[in-house]
C-alpha positions as CSV (number, residue, x, y, z in Angstrom):
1,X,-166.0,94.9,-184.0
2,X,-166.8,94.9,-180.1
3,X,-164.7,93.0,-177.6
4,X,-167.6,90.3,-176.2
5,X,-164.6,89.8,-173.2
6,X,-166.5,92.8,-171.2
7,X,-170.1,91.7,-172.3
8,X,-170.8,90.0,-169.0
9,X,-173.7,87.9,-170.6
10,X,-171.0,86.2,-172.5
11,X,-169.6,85.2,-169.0
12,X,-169.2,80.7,-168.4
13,X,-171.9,80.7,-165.9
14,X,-169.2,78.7,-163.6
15,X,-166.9,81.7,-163.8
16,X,-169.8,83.8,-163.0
17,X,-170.8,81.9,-159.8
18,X,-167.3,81.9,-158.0
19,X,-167.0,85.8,-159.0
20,X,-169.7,85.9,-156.7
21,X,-169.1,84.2,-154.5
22,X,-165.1,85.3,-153.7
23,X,-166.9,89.1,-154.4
24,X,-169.6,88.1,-151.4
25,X,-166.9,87.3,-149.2
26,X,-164.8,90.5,-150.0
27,X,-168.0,92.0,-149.3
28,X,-168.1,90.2,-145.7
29,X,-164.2,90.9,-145.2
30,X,-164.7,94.3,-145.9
31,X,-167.5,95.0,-143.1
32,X,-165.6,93.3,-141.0
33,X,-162.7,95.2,-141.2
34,X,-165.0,98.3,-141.1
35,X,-166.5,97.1,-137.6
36,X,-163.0,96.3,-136.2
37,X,-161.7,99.7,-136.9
38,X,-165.0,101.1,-135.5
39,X,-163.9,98.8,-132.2
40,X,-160.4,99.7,-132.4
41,X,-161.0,104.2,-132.6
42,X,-163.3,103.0,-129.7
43,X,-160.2,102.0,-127.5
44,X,-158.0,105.1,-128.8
45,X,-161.1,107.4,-128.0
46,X,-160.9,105.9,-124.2
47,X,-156.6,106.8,-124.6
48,X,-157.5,109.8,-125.6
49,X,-159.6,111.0,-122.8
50,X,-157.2,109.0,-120.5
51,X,-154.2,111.1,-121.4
52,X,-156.3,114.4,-121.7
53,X,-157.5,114.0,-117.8
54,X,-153.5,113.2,-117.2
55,X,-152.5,115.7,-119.3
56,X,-150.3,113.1,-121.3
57,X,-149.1,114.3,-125.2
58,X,-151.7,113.1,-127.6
59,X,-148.5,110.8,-129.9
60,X,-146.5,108.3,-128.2
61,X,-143.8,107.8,-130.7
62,X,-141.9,105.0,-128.8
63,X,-145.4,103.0,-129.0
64,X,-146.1,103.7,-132.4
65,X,-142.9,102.4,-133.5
66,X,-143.2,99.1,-131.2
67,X,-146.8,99.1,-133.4
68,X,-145.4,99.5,-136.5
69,X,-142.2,97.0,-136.1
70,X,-144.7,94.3,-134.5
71,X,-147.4,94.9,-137.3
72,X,-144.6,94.7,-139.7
73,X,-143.4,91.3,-138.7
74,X,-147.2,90.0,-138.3
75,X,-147.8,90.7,-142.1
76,X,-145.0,89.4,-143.0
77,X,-146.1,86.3,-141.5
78,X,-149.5,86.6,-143.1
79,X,-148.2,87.4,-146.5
80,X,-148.8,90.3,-146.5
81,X,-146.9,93.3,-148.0
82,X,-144.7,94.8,-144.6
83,X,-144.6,98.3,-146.2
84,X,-148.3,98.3,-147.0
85,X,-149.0,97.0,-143.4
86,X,-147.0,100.2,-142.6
87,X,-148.6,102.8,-144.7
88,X,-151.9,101.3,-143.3
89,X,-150.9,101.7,-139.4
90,X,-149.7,104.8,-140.2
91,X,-152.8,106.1,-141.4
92,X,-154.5,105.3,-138.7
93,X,-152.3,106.6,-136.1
94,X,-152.3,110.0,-137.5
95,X,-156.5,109.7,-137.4
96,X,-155.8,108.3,-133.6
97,X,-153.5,111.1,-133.0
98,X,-155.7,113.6,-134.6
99,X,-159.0,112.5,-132.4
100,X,-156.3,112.6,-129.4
101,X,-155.6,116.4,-129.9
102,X,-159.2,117.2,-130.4
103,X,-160.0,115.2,-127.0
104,X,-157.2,117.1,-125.7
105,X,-158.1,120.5,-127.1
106,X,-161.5,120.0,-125.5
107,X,-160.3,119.2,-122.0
108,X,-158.5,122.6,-121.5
């Protein structure tokens, strides 16, 4: 006997609608966050040339722990998970910090 829970033709049309329409906006959310990340390694691209012409170390761990206790507090605020805002930052500053060596690498 098959489960008809998974057949999506046995869907309530209403239920079927707003799955599309909360999946079109995570859709939208999604490419939004995609273009302000793309914005964001745009910025930490023009840091990392700045400090390579200065000679400055590629990590700034004073300013990535301001980033993280101030991101920390902001999703808390939002509802969102601290720790998960956290790991996320994180992530990205080791991809910042990463382009920031290859930058750097490239200048000498």
């Amino acid at each position: 006997m098959s489960d008809t829970r998974n057949d999506s033709s046995e869907i309530d049309p209403a239920v079927r609608a707003e799955l599309t329409r909360l999946r079109e906006s995570i859709d939208n959310i999604d490419a939004a966050v995609v273009h302000m990340l793309a914005e964001r390694f745009k910025c930490t691209q023009q840091v990392g040339v700045l400090k390579a012409e200065h000679q400055l170390p590629p990590a700034d761990p004073a300013r990535e722990a301001r980033q993280i206790a101030r991101l920390r507090e902001l999703a808390g605020s939002a509802k969102l998970d601290p720790a998960f805002a956290e790991k996320l930052l994180n992530f990205i500053i080791a991809e910042v910090i990463r382009h920031h060596e290859t930058i750097a690498d490239g200048a000498r």
